[in-house]
N, C-alpha and C positions, 0 to 999 in steps of 0.2 A: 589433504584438506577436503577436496571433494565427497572422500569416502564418508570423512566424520561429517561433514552437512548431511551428505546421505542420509547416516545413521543416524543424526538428529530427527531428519525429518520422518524418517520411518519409527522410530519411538513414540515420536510426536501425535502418527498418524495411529499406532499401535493401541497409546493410551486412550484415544477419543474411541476406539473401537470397541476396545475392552468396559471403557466406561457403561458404551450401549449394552453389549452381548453380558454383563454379568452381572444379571438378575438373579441368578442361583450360583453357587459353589460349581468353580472349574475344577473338572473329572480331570487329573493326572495321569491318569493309566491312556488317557484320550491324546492326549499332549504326547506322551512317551512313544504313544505310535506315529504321531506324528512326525515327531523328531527322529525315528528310526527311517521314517521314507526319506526325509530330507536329508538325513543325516546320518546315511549308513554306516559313515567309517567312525563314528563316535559311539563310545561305548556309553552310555547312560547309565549314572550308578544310583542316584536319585533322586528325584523330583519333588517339589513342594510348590505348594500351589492357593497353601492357606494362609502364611505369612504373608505376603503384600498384596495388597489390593491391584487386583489387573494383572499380577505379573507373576509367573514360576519359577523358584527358585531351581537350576537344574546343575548339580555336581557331575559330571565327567572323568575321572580319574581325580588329578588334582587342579583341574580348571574349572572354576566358577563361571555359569554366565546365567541369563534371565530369557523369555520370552514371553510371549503373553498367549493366553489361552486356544490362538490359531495356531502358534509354533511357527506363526509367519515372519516375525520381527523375531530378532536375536541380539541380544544387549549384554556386549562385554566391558568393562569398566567398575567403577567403584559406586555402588547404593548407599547413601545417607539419609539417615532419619532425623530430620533437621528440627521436629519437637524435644525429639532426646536426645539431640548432637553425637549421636552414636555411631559408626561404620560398619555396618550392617555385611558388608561385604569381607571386612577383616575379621568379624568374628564367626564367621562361615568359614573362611580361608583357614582359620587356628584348629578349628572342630576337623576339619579335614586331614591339618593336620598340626595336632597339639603339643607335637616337641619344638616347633618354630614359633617367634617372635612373632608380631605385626610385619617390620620389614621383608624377614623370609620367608613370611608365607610369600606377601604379595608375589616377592621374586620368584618362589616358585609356582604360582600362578605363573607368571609369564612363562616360563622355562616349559611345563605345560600345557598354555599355547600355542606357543610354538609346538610342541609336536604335533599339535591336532592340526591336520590338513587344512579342514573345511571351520575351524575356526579362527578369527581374527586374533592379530596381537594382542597381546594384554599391554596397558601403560600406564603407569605409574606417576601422578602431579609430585613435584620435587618442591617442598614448601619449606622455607627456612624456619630455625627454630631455635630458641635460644636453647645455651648450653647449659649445664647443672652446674651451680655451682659447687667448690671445694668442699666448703661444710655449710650447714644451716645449721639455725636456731629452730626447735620444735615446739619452744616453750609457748608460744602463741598457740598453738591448736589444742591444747586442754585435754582434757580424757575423752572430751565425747567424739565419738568416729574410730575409736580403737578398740581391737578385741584382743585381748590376754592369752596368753597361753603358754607351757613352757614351763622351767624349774621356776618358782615361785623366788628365789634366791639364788639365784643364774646372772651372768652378765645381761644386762638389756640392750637390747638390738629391737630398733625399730625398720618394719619392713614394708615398702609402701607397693601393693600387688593386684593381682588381675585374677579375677578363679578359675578364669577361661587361659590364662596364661601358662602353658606346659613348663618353661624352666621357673615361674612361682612356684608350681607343684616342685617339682624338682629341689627348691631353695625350701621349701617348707618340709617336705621330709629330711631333709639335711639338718634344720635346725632343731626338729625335734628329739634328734638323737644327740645333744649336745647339749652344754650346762649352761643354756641361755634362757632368759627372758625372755618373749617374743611380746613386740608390739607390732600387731599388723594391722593397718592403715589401708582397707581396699581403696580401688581408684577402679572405675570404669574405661579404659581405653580399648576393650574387644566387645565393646556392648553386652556390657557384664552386668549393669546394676541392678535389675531387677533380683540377679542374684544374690550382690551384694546386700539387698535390702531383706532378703529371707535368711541370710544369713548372721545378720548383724542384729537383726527381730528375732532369733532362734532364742528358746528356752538357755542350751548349753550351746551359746559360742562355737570355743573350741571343738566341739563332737561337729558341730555344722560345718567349721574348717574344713575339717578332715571329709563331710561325706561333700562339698561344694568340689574339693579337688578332684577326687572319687569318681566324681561323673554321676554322683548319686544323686533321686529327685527330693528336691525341700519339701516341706508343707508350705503355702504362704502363711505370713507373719505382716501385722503392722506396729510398729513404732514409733516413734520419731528420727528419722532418720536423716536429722541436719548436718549431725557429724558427718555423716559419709560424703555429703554437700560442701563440707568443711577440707574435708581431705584431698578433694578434686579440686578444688579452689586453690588449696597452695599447692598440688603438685603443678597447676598451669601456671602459678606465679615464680618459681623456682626454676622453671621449664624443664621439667621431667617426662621425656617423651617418650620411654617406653617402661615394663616392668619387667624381671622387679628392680627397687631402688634399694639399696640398703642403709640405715643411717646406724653409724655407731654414738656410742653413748656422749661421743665429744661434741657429738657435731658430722664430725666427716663423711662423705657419700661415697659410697659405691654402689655405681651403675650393673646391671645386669647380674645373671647366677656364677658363682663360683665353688671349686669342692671346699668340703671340709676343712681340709689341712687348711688351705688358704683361710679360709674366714677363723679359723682358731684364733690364728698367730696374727692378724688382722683388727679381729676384734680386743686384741692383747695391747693395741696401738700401732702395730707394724704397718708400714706402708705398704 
């Protein structure tokens, strides 16, 4: 308990500092020396210094943490951007490493920290959340907030995903080699949307699909983009708490990626 008051009050003291001292853009390369005197036994693999105001973004292997422009304060835990209710920290954690969930990253975060000597534990707030239900009804969400793709005359499968999500990827090149419909339904849960929203404003959809998974950069794009407001709305009233989701055409959910065979026989009605 003492520590985190600590660490409270040195963040606290951090940001009134930074406030003062950054009247110009914090030099990176400055910080990265600095963190090498402090911090010799940490291997530094990249710094960002432009994304938040006051604070460097600095990856370590696979542990995230923050400091501010002295590299005197050191801030482990989770960053929210509470205008765009986003977790700024999960979707660093996924980029780092994009075959894991939200949950696994976090966990490997901590796993992580723990090996770094000279850095604090990582932890994790345990927040209840309702369950998914069996099946739903989609019929209320209407066409706007979905993008097409797939056998035009294929089973339909609606797919509710994340672009930043590594097994969406994985679930989307699965379905594209199969005789399905694809209805996909993005959701922002790694602080995704502004992708979502150049992708959903894309001329051809589908080709933006494919380069959003890619890692490939968009053009921006504006549209109306209430569906995508429409999608996030009922995946939090369903309580779908991570992606991807999958909905079959009855109705019924299935949570997270599965292979092929499975979703064949699946999509066919099998349980």
């Amino acid at each position: 308990m003492k520590w985190k008051l600590a660490a409270l009050g040195a963040l606290a003291a951090a940001t009134a500092s930074v406030a003062v001292m950054a009247a110009g853009p914090v030099d990176g390369a400055r910080v990265g020396q600095l963190l090498k005197a402090r911090l010799p036994k940490t291997k530094v693999s990249a710094i960002d210094c432009g994304k938040i105001d006051g604070l460097c973004e600095v990856v370590a292997g696979k542990t995230l943490f923050y400091t501010d422009s002295g590299a005197r304060y050191l801030l482990v835990g989770r960053l929210y951007d509470m205008e765009t209710r986003q977790d700024l920290t999960a979707a660093k954690l996924l980029e780092i490493n994009p075959d894991m969930l939200l949950g696994g990253a976090a966990a490997a975060a901590q796993q992580g920290a723990r090996a770094e000597s000279e850095a604090p534990q990582l932890t994790r707030e345990a927040r209840p959340r309702p369950a998914a239900p069996a099946k739903i009804d989609l019929a209320g969400l209407g066409n706007s907030g979905a993008i097409v793709w797939g056998k035009p005359q294929g089973r339909n499968v609606t797919i509710f995903t994340d672009f930043r999500c590594g097994y969406c990827r994985a679930l989307a090149s699965t379905l594209e080699q199969m005789d399905v419909r694809v209805i996909e339904r993005p959701i922002s849960v790694l602080g995704s949307r502004d992708l979502a929203n150049r992708v959903y404003c894309a001329r051809d959809k589908p080709r933006a699909v494919r380069a959003a998974y890619a890692g490939e950069t968009l053009p921006g794009a504006s549209c109306d983009t209430s569906g995508l407001d429409a999608n996030e709305r009922f995946a939090r009233e369903k309580g779908f708490t991570g992606t991807p989701v999958i909905v079959r055409d009855d109705g019924a959910v299935l949570e997270g990626f599965r292979p092929r065979e499975f979703l064949e026989q699946w999509l066919k009605g099998g349980s």
